[in-house]
N, CA, C and O of each residue as an XYZ file, in Angstrom:
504
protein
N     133.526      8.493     68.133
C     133.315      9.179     66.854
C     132.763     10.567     67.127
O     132.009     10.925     68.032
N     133.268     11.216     66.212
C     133.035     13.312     66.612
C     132.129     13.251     65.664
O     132.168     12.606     64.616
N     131.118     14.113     66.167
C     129.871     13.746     64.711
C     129.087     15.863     65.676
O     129.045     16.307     66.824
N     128.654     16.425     64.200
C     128.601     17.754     64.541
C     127.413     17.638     63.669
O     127.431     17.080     62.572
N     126.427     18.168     64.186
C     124.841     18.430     63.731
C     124.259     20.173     63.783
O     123.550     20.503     64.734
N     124.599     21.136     62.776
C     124.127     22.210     62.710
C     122.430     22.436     62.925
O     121.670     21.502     62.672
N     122.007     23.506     63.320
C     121.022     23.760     63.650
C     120.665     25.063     63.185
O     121.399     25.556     62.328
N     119.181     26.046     63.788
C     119.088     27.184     63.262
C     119.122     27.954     62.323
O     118.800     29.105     62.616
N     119.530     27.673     60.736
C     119.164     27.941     59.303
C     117.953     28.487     59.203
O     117.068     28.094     59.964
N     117.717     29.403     58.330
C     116.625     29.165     57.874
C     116.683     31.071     56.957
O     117.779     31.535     56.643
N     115.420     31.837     56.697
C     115.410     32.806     55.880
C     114.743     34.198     56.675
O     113.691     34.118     57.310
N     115.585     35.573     56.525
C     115.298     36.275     57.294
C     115.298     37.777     55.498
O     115.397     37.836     54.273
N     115.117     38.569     56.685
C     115.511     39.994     55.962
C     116.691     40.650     55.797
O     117.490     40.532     56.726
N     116.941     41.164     55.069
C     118.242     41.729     55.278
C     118.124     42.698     56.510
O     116.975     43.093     56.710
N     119.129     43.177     57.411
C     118.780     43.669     58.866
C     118.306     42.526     60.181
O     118.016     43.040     61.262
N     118.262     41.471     60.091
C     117.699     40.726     60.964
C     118.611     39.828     61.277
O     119.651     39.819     60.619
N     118.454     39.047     62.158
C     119.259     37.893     63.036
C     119.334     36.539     63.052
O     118.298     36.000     62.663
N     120.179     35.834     63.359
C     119.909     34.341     63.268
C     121.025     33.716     64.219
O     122.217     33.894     63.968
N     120.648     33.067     65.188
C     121.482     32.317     65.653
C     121.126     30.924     65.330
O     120.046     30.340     65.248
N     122.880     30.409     65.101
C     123.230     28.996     64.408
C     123.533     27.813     65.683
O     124.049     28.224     66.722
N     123.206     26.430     65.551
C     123.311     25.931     66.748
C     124.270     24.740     66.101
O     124.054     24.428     64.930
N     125.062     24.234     66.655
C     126.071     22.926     66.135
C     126.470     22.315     67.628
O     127.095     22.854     68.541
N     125.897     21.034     67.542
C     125.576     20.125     68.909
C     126.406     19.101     68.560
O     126.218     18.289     67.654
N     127.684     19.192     69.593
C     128.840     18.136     69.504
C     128.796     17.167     70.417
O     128.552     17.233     71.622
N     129.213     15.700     69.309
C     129.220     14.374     70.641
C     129.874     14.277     70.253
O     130.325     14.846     69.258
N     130.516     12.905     71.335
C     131.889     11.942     70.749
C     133.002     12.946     71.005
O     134.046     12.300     70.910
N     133.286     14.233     71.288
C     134.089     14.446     71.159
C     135.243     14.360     72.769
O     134.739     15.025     73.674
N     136.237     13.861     73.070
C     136.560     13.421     74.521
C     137.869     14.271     74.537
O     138.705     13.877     75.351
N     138.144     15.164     73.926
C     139.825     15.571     74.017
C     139.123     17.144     74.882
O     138.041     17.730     74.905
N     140.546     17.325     75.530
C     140.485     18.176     76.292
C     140.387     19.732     75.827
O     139.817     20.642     76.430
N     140.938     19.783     74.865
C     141.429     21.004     74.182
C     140.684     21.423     72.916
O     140.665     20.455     72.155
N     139.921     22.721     72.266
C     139.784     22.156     71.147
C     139.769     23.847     70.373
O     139.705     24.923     70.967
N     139.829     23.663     69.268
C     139.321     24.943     68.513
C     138.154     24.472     67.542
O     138.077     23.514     66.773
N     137.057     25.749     67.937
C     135.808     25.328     66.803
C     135.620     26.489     65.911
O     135.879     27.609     66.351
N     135.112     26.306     64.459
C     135.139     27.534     63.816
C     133.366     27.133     63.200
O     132.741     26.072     63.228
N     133.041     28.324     62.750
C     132.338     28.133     61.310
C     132.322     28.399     60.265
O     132.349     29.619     60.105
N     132.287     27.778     59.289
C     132.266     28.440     57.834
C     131.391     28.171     56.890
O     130.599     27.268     57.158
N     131.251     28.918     55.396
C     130.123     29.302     54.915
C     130.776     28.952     53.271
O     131.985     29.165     53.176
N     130.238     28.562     52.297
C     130.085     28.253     51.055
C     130.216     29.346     50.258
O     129.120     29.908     50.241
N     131.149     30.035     49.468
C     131.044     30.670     49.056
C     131.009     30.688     47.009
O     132.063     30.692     46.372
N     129.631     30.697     46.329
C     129.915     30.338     44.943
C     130.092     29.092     44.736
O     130.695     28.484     43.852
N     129.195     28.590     46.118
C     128.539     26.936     46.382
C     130.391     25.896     46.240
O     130.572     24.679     46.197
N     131.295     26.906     46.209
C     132.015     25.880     46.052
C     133.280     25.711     47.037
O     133.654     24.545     47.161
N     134.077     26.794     47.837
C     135.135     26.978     48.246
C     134.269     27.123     50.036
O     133.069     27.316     50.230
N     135.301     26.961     51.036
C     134.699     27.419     52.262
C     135.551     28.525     52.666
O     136.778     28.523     52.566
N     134.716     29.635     53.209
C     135.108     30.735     53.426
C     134.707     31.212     55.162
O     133.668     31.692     55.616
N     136.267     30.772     55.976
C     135.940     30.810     57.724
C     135.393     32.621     57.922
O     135.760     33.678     57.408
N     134.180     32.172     59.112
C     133.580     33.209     59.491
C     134.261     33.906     61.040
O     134.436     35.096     61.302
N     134.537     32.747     61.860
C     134.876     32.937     63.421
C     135.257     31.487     63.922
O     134.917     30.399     63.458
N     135.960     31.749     64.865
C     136.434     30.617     65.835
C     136.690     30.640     67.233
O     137.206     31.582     67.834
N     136.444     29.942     67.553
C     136.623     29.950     69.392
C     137.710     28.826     69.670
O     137.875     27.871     68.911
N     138.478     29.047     70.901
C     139.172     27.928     71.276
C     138.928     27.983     73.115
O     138.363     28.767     73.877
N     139.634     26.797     73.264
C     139.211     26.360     74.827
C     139.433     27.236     75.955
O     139.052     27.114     77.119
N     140.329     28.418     75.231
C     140.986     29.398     76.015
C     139.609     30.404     76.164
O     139.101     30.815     77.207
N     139.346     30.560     75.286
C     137.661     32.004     74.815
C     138.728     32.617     73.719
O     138.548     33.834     73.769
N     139.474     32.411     73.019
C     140.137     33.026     72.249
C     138.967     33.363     70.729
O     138.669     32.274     70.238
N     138.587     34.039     70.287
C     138.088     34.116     68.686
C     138.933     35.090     68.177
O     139.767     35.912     68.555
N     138.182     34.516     66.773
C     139.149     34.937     65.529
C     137.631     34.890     64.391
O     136.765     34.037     64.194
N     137.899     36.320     63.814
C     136.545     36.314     63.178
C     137.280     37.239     61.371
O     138.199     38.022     61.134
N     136.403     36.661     60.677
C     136.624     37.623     59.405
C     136.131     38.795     59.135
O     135.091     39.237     59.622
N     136.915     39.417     58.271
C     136.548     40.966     58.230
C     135.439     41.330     58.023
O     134.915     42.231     58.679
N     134.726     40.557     56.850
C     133.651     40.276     56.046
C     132.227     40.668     57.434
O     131.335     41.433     57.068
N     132.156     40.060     58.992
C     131.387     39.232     59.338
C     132.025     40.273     60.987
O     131.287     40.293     61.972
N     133.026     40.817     61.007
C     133.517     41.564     62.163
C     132.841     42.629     62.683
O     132.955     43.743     62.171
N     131.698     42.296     64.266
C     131.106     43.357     64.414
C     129.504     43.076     64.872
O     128.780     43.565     65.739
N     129.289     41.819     63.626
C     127.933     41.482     62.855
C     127.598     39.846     63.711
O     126.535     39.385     64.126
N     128.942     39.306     63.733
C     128.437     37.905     63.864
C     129.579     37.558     65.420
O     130.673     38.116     65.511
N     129.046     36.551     66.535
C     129.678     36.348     67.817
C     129.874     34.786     67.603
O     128.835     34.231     67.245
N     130.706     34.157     67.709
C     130.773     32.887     68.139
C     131.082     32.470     69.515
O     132.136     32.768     70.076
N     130.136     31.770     70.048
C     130.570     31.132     70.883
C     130.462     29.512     71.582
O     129.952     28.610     70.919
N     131.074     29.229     73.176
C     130.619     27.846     72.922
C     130.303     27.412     74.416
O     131.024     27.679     75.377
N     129.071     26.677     74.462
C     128.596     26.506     75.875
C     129.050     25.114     76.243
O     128.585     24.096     75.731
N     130.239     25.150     77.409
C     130.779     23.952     77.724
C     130.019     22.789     78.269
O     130.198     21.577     78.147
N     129.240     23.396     78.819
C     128.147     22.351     79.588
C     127.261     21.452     78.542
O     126.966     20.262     78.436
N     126.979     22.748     77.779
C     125.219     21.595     77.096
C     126.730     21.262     75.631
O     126.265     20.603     74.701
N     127.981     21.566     75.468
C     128.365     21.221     73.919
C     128.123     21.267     73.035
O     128.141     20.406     72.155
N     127.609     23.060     73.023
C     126.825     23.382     71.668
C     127.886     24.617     71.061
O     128.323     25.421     71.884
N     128.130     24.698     70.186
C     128.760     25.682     69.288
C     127.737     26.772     68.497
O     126.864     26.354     67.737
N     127.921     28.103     68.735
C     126.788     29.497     68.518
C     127.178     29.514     67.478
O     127.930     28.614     67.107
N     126.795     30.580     66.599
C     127.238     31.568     66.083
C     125.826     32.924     65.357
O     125.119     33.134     64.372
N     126.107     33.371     66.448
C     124.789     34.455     66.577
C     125.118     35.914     65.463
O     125.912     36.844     65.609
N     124.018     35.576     64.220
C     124.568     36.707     63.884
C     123.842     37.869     63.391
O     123.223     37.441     62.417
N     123.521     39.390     63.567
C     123.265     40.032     63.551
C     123.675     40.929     61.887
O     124.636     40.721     61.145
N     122.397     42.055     61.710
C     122.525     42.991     61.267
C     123.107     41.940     59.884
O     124.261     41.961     59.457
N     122.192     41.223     59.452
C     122.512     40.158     58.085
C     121.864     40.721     56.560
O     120.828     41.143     56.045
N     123.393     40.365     56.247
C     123.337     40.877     54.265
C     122.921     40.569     53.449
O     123.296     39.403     53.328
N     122.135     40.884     52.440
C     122.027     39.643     51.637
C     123.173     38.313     50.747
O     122.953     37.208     50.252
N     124.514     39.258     50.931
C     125.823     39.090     50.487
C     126.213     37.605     51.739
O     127.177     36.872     51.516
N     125.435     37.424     52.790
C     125.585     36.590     54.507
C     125.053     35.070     53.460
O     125.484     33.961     53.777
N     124.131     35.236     52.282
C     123.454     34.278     51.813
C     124.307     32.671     52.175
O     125.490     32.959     51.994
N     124.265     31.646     52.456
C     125.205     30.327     52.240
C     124.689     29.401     52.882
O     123.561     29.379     53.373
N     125.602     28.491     52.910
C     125.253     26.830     53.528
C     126.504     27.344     54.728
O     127.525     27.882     54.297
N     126.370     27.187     55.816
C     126.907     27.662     56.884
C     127.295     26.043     57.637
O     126.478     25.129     57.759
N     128.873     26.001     58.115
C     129.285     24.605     58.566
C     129.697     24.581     59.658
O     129.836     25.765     59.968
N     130.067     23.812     60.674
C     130.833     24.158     61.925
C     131.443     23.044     61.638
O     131.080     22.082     60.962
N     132.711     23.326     62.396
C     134.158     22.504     62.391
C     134.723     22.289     63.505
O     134.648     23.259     64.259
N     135.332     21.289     63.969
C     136.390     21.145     64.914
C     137.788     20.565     65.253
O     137.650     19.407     64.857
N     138.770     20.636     65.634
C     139.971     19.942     65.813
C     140.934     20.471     67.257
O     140.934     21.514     67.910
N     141.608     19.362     67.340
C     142.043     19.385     69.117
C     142.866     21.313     69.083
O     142.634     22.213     69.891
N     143.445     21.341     68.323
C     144.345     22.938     68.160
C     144.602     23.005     66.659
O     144.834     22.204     65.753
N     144.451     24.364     66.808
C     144.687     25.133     65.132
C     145.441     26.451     65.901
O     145.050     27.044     66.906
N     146.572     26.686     65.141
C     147.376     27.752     65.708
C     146.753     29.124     66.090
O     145.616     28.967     65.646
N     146.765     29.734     66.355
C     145.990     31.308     66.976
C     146.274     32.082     65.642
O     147.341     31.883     65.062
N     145.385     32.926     65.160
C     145.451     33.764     63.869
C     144.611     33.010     62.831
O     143.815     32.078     62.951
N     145.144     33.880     61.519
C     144.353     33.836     60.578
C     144.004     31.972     59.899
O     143.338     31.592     58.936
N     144.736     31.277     60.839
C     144.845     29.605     60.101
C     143.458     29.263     60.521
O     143.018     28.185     60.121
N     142.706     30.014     61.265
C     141.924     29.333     62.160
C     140.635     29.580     61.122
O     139.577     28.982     61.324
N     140.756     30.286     60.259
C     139.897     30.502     59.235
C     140.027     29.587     57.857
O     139.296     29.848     56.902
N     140.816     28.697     57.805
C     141.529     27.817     56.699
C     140.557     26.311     56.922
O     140.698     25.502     57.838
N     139.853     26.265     56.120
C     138.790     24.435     56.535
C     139.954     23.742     56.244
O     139.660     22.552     56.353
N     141.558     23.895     55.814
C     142.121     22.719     55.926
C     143.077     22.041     57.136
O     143.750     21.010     57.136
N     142.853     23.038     58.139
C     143.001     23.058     59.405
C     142.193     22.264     60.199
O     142.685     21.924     61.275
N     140.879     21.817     59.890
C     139.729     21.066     60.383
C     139.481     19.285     60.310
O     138.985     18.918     59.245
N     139.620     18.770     60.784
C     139.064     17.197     60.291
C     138.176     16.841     60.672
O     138.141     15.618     60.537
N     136.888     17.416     61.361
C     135.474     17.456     62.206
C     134.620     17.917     61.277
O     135.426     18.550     60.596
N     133.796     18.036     60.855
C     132.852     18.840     60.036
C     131.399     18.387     60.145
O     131.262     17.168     60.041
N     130.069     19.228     60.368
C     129.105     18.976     60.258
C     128.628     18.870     58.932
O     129.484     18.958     58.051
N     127.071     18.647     58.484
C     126.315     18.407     57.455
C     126.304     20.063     56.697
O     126.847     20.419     55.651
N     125.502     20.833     57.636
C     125.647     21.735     57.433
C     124.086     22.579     57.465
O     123.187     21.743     57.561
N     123.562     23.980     57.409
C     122.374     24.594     57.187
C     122.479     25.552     56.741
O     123.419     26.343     56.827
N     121.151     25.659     55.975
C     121.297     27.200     54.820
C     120.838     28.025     55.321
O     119.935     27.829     56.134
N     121.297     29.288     55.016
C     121.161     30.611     55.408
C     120.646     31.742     54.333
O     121.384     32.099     53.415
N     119.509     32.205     54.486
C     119.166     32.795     53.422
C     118.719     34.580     53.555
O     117.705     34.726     54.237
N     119.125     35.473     53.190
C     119.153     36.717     53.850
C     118.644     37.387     52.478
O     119.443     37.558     51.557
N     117.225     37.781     52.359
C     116.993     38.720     51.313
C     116.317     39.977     51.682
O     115.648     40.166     52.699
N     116.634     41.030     50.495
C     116.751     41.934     50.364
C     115.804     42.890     50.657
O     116.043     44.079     50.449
């Protein structure tokens, strides 16, 4: 069983940093693409970045510049370090996974995903 536990949430300034932590078990396939995404108007998910097994990312415009994903093979933790935060960054922030999601913009689509963590809030004021 693939089971994904976010980490690192919590409330900063606008201008300040946060790295996100998502600690994967269960998962045994060789290959994988991981993304994260964020709640937008508490209701739709809106992809931020993705990594695949290659180092390939894929990041949104929104978040291009500002935020790095990455993923440490050893300990099986999924980043997403992000910098220089908006208050507009505000959300419930998710990480995702599945064996391959095509290269490009799909990789930003949660219906591409069948892995999903709980999730942690992110709070960036002004």
């Amino acid at each position: 069983q693939v089971t994904l536990v976010e980490s690192g949430g919590g409330s900063v300034e606008a201008g300040g940093s946060l790295r996100l932590s998502c600690s994967v078990s269960g998962y045994t396939y060789e290959g994988y693409t991981m993304a994260w995404f964020r709640l937008v108007e508490g209701k739709w998910r809106e992809g931020v970045g993705s990594i695949d097994s290659d180092g390939i990312t894929t990041y949104a415009d929104s978040v291009k510049g500002r935020f790095t994903v990455s993923f440490d093979k050893n300990k099986k933790i999924l980043y997403l370090q992000m910098d220089n935060l908006k208050p507009e960054d505000t959300s419930k922030y998710s990480c995702a996974a599945d064996i391959w999601v095509p290269v490009g913009r799909q990789r930003l689509h949660h219906t591409e995903y069948n892995f999903w963590g709980q999730g942690t809030q992110v709070t960036v004021s002004s």
